[in-house]
Structure formats: C-alpha cells, structure tokens
N, C-alpha and C positions, 0 to 999 in steps of 0.2 A: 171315283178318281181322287187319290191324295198330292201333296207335296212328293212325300216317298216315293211313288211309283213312277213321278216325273223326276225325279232325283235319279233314280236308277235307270229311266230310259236313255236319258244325255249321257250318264255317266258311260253304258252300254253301247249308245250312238258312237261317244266318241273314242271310244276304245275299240269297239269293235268284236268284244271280248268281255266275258262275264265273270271269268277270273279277274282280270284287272281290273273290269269295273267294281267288284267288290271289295279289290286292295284299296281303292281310291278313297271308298265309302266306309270303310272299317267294316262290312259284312262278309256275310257268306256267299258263296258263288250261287249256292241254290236259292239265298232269299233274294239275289238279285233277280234271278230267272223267276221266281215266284210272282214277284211285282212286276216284270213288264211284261209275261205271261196275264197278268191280271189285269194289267191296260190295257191290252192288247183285247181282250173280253171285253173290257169297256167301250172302248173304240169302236169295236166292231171288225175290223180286219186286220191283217200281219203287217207289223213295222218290220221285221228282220225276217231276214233269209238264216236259219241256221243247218251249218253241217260241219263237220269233223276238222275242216281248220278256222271256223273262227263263225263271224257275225258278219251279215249283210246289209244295208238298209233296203228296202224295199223302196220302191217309187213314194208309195202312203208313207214310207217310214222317212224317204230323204225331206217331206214335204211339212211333216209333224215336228221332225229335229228342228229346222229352221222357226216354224212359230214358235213351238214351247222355247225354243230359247231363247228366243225375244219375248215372252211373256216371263218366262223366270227372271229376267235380267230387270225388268220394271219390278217383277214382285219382291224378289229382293232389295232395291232400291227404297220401295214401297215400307218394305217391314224394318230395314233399318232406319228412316226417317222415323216413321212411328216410334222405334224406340227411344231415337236419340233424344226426340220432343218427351217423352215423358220418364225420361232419367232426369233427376234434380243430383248433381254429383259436385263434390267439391275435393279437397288434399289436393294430394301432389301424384306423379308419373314421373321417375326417373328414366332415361333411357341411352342406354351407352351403346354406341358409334365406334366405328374402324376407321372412322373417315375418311371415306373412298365412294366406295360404291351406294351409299344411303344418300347424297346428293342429292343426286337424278327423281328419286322417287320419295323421301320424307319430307322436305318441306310443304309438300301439297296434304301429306296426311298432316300435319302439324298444323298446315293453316284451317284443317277442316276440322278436326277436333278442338284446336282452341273458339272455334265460332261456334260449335254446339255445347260446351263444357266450360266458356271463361272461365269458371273458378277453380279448376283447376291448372294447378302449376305445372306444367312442363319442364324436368330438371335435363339438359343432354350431360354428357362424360363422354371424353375418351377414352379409349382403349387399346390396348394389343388382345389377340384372340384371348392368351391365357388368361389375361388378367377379368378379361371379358364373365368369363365362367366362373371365376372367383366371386366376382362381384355380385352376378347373380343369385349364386349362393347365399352369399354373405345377408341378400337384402336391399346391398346399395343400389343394385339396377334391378328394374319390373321390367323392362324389354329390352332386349339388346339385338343388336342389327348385326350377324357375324357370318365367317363362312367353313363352310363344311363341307367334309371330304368323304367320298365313299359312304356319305348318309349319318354318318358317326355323331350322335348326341348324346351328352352324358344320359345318364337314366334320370337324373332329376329332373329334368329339364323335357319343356313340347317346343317343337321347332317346325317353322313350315318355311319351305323352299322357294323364295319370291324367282327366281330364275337364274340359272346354269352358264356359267360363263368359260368362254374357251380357255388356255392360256396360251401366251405370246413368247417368244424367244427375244429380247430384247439384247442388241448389241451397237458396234460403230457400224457407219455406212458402210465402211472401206473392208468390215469383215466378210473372210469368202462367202459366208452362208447368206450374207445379205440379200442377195438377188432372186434366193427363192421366192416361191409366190408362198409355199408351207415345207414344215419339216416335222420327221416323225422323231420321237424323243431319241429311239438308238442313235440316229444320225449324230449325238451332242455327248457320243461316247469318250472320244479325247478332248473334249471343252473345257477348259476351265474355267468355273463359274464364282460367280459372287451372289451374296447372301446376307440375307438378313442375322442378327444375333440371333442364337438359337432362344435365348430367353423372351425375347418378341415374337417372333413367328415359327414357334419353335413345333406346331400341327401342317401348317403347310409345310415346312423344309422334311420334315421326317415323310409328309406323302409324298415327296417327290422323291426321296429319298428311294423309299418304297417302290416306287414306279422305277426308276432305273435299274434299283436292283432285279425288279421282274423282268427287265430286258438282259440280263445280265451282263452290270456294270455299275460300280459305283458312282458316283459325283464328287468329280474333283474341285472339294471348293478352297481358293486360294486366299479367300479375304471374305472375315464377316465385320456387316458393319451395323450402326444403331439406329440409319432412317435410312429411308427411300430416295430424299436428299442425297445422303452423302453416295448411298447403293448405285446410282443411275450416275451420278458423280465418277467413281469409278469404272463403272463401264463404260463410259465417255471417253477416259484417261486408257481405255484399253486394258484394264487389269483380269477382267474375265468377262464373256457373258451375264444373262441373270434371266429366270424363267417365274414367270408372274400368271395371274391372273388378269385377261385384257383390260377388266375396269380399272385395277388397281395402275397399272401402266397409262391409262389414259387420263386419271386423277393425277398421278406423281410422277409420269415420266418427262422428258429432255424434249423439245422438237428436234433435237440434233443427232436426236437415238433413231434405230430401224427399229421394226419388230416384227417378226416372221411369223404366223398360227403354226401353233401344233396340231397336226391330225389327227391324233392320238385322242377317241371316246372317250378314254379312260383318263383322261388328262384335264377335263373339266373338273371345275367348283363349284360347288353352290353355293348362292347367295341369300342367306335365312335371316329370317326373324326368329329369336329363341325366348324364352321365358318360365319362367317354374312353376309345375304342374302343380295343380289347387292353387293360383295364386290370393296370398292374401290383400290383394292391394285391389277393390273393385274398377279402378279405374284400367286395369289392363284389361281385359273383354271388351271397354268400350272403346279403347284406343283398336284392338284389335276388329271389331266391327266397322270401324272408320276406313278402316283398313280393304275392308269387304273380307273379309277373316269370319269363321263362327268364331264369338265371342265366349 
C-alpha cells in the first residue's frame, strides 16, 4: 500500500468515477483503476461496486473513505510541517490582489507563512485582471489571486481554482426585478446595464458579454465607469443595473443596493490562484504549500 493508491481511492470515492478521478490527478483512467484495483488486493475485500454508470462505495468502501481521509489529512499536515521546518528560505514573494475576494482567505496564509519563513518579504500590489497577467509575465508578481472564466489561463501560466462563485444582479430596491428571490440572465434582455471600463475588467465584461449573446441578446450598456465606487454609485442613481460576481458585490457593494442570484450554471466565476509555470522565484511552492497546494 502507497500514497498513490490512497490518492486515487479518495480521488475515486469522491467522484464516483475513474474518468474524473483521473482528470483531478492528471492520470489515466486505467492507471487509476489499476491502483485501486491493487488496494483493493491489498485490503482484502471490494471498496466499490462497479457497472456501466459510474462507482459505488461499498459498506468496506464507505467505512475506509472516512478513515483514509482523516489519516491523509494528518499526513499531509504532517509532511508539510516537516517541510516547512527544514526549508532555511529567505528574498522576497510578490503577490498581486483584485482586492475583493482574497480578504476572506489570504491573511491567514500570510500570517502562516510569514511565522515559518520571516525572512522572507511579503511584497502585495494591486491590480485589475489585465494588468494582473501582465505582471505576472513581466516578473513583478510570483502569485497572483485572480478570476477566471470558463477555465481560461493563459498557457504560461498554472492556476488552481480556490472556489466558484455565483453571480448577483445588483440594482435599487424600487427596481421591478427586486422582489425575486433569482433570475435567469435572458430575463435582463431589455436591462440597461452599467459596467466597469473595459480597460479594467475588460475579461469579465466580454464573458458576460459572451453569455448573453448565447441567450440571444446583446448588453445594453449605457454608462462605463473606473471603480466599483463610482459603478454601484450609479446604480444607486438608477442609471442601469450591473451583474458581478457575489464576492465582489459583497466587498464593494452599497447596503442600499438589492441583489438577486443568477441561476444560470454557466454564470459562475472562479476564484484562482495563478502563477508561472517553472517558477524561478523558490519561495512560490512554499507560499503555495502553506496554502495546502502541491508545491
């Protein structure tokens, strides 16, 4: 019995499915099925029920998911302390911010990397998307905290998906749509909206862009402006709608605004960590580790 085999049984457990437990794991479907076929020998009896729609867990298999995953989740803990104690690391870690959604969740990796790493400097930046991916390029940023549409990362760049966020219809109370509890995007066919400059959030406006045109209908937008200040300002003032991502609305929006969910699957964002593939800067795998990231 290895790591691997127990890698592939959870990833199997919790999918349900050996094709996508193998998307998850970057393998193949058969080398997944080879290894938990081979714990499975190990073991001694069947974790899964298999037949032509998918994966089952068996009673041994719902009972094994629950330890191993509480054994993985200590041994993980286990081998990244061990590492962090015998990395001696110093320089710098830039890392540019949307200033939104990274809130909630970076200041606690920040406090915990700088308490294994003091000698390393912690640089933040702001950013807009674009500029975001620029920078990365460039050098100036080793991680960047951004969001992503439809999976879409430049090819230079590894990105992993900290969590999927719906978006909101934000308007005045007094607007008719207010009172739903949700709306699907056709619904916001004669709306006129407001929007960010295209030079600032010029990836998000084009996917929504995108998405109404697949309902067939453009976005009529009547006024773009330079912040989220003045954006949510105007929709205050009644000058249009505006369709965000919920975090970003709940960092920059009005208490005096509404905001309806969208139903629409296809209407979520992801909220990623991105960075450049071979990075040269060692301190991004350990920032990334802190993280619980492979590094």
């Amino acid at each position: 019995m290895d790591i691997r085999q127990l890698r592939c049984f959870l990833a199997a457990a919790d999918r349900l499915n050996f094709t996508r437990a193998a998307a998850d794991l970057f393998m193949t479907q058969s080398g997944v099925s080879y290894q938990v076929a081979a714990l499975e020998e190990i073991v001694g009896v069947q974790l899964f029920q298999r037949n032509s729609r998918g994966l089952k867990l068996t009673e041994a298999g719902l009972y094994y998911h629950q330890a191993i995953r509480n054994m993985m989740g200590e041994y993980e803990e286990v081998l990244l302390k061990t590492r962090l104690l015998g990395t001696e690391s110093a320089g710098h870690l830039a890392i540019g911010v949307l200033g939104g959604f990274e809130k909630k969740l970076l200041p606690g990796w920040l406090d915990a990397f700088s308490r294994h790493f003091p000698r390393v400097e912690v640089r933040l930046s702001q950013h807009t998307m674009g500029s975001m991916y620029e920078a990365l390029e460039s050098g100036a940023v080793d991680l960047g905290f951004t969001m992503l549409f439809e999976g879409a990362c430049p090819p230079h760049l590894e990105s992993h998906t900290l969590f999927h966020d719906h978006s909101v219809v934000v308007m005045r109370p007094d607007h008719p749509l207010a009172s739903r509890k949700s709306l699907s995007l056709a619904e916001l066919r004669d709306e006129a909206f407001v929007a960010m400059d295209a030079d600032l959030g010029s990836q998000a406006l084009e996917w929504r862009k995108k998405l109404c045109r697949k309902r067939g209908f453009s976005m009529r937008i009547v006024q773009s402006l330079p912040s989220f200040t003045t954006l949510f300002m105007a929709v205050e003032a009644g000058v249009g709608i505006s369709v965000h991502a919920q975090q970003v609305v709940e960092e920059n929006g009005s208490p005096r605004l509404h905001q309806v969910p969208l139903e629409d699957e296809d209407c979520r964002a992801e909220l990623a960590v991105v960075w450049r593939k071979s990075p040269t800067n060692p301190n991004v795998p350990l920032f990334l580790r802190t993280m619980g990231l492979p590094g």
